[in-house]
BAKOL-295834 format. One record per residue (C-alpha): x, y, z; residue in three letters. Coordinates in nm, 4 decimals. Layout:
<recs>
(rec (X,Y,Z),"ala")
...
</recs>
This chain:
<recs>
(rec (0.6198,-2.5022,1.1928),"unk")
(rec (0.9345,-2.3424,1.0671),"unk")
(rec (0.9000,-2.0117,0.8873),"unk")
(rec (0.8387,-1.9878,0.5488),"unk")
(rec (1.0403,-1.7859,0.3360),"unk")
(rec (0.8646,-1.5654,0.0919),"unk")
(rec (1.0268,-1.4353,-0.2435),"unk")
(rec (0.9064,-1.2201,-0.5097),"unk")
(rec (1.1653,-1.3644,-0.6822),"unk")
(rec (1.1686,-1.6915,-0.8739),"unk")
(rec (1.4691,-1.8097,-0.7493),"unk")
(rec (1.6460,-1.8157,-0.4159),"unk")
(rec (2.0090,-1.6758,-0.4127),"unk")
(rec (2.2076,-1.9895,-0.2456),"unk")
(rec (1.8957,-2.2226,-0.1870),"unk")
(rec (1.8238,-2.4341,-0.4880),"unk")
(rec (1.4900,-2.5527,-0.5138),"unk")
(rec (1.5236,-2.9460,-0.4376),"unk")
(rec (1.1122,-2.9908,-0.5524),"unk")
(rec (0.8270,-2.7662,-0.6761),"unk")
(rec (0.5025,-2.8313,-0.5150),"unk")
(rec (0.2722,-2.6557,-0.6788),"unk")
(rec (0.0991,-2.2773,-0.6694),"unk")
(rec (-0.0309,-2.1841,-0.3677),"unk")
(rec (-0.2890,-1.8740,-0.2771),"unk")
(rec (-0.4178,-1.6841,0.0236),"unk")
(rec (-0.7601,-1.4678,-0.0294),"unk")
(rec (-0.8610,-1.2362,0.1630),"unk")
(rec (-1.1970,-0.9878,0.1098),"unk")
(rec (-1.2364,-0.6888,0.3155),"unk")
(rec (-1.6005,-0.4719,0.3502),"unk")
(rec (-1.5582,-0.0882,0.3485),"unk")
(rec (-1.6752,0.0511,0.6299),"unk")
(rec (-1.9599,0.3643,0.5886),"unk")
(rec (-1.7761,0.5714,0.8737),"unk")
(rec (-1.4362,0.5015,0.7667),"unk")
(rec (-1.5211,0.5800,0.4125),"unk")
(rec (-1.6483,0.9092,0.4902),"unk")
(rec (-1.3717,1.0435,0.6926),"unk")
(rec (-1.1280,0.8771,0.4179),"unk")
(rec (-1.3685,1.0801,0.1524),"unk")
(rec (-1.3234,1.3647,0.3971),"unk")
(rec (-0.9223,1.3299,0.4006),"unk")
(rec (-0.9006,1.2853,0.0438),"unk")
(rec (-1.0791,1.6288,-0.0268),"unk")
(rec (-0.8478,1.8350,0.1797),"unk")
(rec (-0.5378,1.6159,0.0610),"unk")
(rec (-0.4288,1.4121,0.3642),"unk")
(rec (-0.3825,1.0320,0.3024),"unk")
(rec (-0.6280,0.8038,0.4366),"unk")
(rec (-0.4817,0.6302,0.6929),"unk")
(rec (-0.8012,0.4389,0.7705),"unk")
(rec (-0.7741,0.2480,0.4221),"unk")
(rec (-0.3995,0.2265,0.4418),"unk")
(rec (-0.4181,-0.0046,0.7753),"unk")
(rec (-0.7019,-0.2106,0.6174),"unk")
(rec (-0.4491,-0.2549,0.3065),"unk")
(rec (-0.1690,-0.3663,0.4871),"unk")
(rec (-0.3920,-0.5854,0.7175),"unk")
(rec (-0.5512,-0.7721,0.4436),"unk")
(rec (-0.1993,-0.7843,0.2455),"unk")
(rec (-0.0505,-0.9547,0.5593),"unk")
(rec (-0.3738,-1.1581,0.6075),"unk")
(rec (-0.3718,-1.3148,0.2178),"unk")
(rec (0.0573,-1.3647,0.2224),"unk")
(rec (-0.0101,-1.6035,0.5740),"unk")
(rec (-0.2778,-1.7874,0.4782),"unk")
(rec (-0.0269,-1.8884,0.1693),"unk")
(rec (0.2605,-1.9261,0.3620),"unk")
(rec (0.0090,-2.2187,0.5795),"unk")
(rec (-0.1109,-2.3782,0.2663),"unk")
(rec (0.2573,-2.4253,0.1012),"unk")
(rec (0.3437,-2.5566,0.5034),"unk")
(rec (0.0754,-2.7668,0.4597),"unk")
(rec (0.2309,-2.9055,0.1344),"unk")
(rec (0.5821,-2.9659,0.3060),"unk")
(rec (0.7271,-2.6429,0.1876),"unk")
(rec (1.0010,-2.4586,0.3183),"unk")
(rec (0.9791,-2.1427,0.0879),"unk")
(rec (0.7323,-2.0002,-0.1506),"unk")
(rec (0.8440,-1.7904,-0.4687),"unk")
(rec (0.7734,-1.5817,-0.7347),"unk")
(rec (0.4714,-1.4139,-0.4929),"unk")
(rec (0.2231,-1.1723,-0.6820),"unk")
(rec (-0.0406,-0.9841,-0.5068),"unk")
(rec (-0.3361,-0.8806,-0.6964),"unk")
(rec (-0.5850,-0.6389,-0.5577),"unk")
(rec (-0.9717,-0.6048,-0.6973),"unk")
(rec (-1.2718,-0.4474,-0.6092),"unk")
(rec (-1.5804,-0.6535,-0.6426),"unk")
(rec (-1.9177,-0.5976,-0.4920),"unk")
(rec (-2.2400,-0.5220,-0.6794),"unk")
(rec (-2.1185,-0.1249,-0.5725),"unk")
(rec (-1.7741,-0.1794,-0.5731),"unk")
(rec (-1.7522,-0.2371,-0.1419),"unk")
(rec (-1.5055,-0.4698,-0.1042),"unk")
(rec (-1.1629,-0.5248,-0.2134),"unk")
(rec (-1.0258,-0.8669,-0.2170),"unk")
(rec (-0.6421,-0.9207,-0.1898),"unk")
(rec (-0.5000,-1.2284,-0.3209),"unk")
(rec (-0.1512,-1.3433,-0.2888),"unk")
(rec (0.0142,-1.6444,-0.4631),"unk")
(rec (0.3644,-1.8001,-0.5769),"unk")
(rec (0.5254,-2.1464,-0.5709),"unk")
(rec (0.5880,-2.3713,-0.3376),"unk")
(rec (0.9130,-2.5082,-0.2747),"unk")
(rec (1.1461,-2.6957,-0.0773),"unk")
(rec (1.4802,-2.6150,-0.0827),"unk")
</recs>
């Protein structure tokens, strides 16, 4: 599988899009953990930044953009544009966070 180029804009400079395929989405939900949340709580009293939750962030970010990238491969894409990320907490107490990441698929 060839990489997939990913845009967050809707066009891409010097590759036409030849067909769009459709939307595609990656999902990804990620539990809080008790002991990371109370050394983040912790940090966030005495200022630091939490790296703890940072890491997760970026993990689950990466996570949600490749499972999109393999769902516009699966389509026959070559690139995917116009990506938005959306973040949300959900969870009867609010401990989870679900990162979703989704664009169009194109080939170009």
């Amino acid at each position: 599988m060839s990489e997939i180029i990913v845009s967050t804009t809707p066009t891409l400079e010097g590759r036409p899009a030849q067909h769009y395929l459709g939307i595609v989405t990656g999902e990804v939900i990620v539990g809080a953990n008790l002991f990371r949340d109370l050394f983040a709580s912790v940090r966030d009293i005495v200022g630091g930044r939490s790296g703890a939750y940072e890491d997760v962030l970026q993990r689950a970010r990466e996570q949600a953009i490749g499972e999109m990238r393999m769902r516009a491969a699966t389509l026959g894409a070559n690139a995917v544009v116009g990506l938005d990320l959306d973040y949300e907490v959900i969870g009867s107490n609010g401990s989870m966070l679900m990162v979703s990441a989704s664009g169009t698929a194109i080939v170009t």
